[in-house]
C-alpha positions in Angstrom: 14.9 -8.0 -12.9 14.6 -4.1 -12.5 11.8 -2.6 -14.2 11.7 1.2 -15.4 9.2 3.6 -15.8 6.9 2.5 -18.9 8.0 -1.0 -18.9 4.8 -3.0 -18.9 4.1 -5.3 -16.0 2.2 -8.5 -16.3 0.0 -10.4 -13.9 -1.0 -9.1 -10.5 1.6 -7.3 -8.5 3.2 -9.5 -5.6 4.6 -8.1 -2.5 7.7 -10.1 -0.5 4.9 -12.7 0.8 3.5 -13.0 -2.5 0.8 -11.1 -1.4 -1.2 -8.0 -3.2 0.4 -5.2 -3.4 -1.5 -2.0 -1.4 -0.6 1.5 -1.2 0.5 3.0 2.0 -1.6 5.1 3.7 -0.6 8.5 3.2 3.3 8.4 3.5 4.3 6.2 6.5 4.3 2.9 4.5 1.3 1.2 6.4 -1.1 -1.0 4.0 -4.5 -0.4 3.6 -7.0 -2.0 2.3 -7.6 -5.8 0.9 -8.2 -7.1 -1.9 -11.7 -6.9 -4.0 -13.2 -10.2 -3.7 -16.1 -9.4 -6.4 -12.8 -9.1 -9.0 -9.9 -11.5 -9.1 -6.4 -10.1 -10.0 -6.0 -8.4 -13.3 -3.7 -10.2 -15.3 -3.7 -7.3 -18.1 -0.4 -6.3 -18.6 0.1 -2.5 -17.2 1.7 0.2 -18.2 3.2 3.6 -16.3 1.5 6.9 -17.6 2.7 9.3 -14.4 5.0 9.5 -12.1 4.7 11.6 -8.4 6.9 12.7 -6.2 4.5 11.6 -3.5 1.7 9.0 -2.5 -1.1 11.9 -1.8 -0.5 13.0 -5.2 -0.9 10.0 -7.1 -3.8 9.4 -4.7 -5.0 12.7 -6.0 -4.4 11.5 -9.7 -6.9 8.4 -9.0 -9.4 9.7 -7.4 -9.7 12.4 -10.1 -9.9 9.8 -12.5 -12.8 8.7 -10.6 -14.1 11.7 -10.4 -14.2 11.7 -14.2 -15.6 8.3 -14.8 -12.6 6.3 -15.5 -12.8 2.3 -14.5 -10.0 2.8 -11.2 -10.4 -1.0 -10.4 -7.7 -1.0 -13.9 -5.5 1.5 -11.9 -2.5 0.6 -9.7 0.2 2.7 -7.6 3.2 1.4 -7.1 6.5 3.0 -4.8 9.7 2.5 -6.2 12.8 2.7 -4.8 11.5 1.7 -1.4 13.9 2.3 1.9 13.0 1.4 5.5 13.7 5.1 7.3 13.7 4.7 10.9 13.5 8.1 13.3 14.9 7.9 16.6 12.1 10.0 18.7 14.7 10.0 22.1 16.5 7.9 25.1 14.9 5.1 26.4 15.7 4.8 30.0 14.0 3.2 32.9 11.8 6.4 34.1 11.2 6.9 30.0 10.1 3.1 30.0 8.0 3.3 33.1 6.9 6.8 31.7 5.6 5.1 28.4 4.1 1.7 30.3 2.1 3.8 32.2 0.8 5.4 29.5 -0.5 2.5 28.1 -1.6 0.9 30.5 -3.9 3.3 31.5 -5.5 3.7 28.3 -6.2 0.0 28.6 -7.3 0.1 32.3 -9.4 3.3 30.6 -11.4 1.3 28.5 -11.5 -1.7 30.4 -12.4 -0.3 33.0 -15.4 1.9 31.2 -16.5 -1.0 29.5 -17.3 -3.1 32.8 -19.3 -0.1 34.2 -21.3 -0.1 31.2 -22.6 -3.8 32.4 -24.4 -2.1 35.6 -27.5 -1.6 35.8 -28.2 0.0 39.4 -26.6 3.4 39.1 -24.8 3.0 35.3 -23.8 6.8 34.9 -21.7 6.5 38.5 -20.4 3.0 38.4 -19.2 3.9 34.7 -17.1 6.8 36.2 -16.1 5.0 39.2 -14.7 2.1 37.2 -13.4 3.8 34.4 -11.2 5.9 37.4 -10.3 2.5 39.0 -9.4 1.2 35.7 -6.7 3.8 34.7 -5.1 4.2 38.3 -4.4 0.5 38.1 -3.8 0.3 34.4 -1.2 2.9 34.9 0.4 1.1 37.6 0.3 -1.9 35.9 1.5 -0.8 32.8 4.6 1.4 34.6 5.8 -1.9 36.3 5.5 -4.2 32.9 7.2 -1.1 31.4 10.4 -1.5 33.8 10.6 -5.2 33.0 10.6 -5.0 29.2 12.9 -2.7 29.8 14.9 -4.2 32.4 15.0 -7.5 30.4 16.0 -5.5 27.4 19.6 -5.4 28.8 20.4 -2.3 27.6 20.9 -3.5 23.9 18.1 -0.8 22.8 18.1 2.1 25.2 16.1 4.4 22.6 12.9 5.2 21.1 11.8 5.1 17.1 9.4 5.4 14.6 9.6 3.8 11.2 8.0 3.0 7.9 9.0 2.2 4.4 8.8 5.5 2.1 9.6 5.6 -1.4 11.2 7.8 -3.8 8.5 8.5 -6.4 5.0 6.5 -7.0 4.0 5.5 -10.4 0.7 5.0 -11.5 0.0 2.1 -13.9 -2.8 1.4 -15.8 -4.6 -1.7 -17.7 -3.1 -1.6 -21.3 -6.6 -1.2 -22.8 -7.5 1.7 -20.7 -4.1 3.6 -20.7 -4.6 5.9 -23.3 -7.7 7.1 -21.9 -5.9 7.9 -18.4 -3.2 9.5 -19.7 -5.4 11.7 -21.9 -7.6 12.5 -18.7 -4.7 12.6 -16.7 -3.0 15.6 -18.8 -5.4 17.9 -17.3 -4.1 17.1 -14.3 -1.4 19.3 -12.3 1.3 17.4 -10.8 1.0 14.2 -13.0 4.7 13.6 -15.0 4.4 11.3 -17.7 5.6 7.7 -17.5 
């Protein structure tokens, strides 16, 4: 069933898991939030009163509608037309890999490393500085070496790095049937907001 613009929606919006639906935060697809447990899933029906080209502007639209008073807890956004993009960011070879491993690792060898020296209590400022050093000398050396085996064990079959997140082609903003008048009314002294 493909739904349109305006076409009412009823009962709480599932994702592929049957999960809640979330918005993405800010355009890369990630989910945020959880769900309110001081209010079950609406099961109003819901209707589309705007459309946006973009996620920041319908995030715009709802918190201006907070900003005016309006219940948001009745307000959903939902991407349509959703596509996995994935950029490819460069060649992954075995200096790239080691390159990257190390990286990590000493970040983790960082923080480790930091967070041991904060459990002395002799000389704390110099044993934190000491270990924190140690920590990302071997973190990095570490991490280089796992970074060469993933790779190595990789066989080739991916020799490239990516990013990528699910983007959408435009975000509609639905609202509670009882309350959608009232949004669209406060909405159409909104800029950027195209009705449903």
């Amino acid at each position: 069933m493909h739904e349109q613009p305006g076409d009412p929606i009823r009962g709480p919006l599932r994702g592929p898991v049957g999960g809640p639906i979330h918005g993405p935060d800010g355009d890369h697809g990630r989910p945020r939030g959880g769900v309110r447990a001081d209010r079950p899933p609406t099961t109003q029906t819901r209707r589309a009163i705007a459309t946006f080209s973009s996620y920041r502007d319908a995030e715009r639209a709802v918190d201006f509608l907070s900003d005016q008073g309006f219940p948001v807890d009745r307000v959903a956004i939902v991407g349509r037309d959703l596509r996995y993009v994935e950029e490819v960011t460069g060649r992954m070879g075995y200096p790239q890999a080691a390159l990257r491993g190390a990286g990590q690792g000493a970040l983790v060898g960082l923080l480790l490393g930091w967070l041991f020296g904060l459990f002395s209590w002799v000389t704390p400022v110099a044993t934190v500085l000491t270990l924190a050093a140690y920590g990302l000398v071997v973190g990095a050396i570490i991490g280089a070496l796992v970074g060469l085996l993933m790779h190595a064990l990789s066989g080739g079959q991916r020799d490239f790095a990516s990013v990528g997140g699910v983007h959408a082609s435009r975000y509609d903003l639905l609202v509670d049937d009882e309350f959608a008048e009232e949004a669209a009314r406060l909405l159409g002294t909104h800029p950027g907001a195209q009705p449903g």
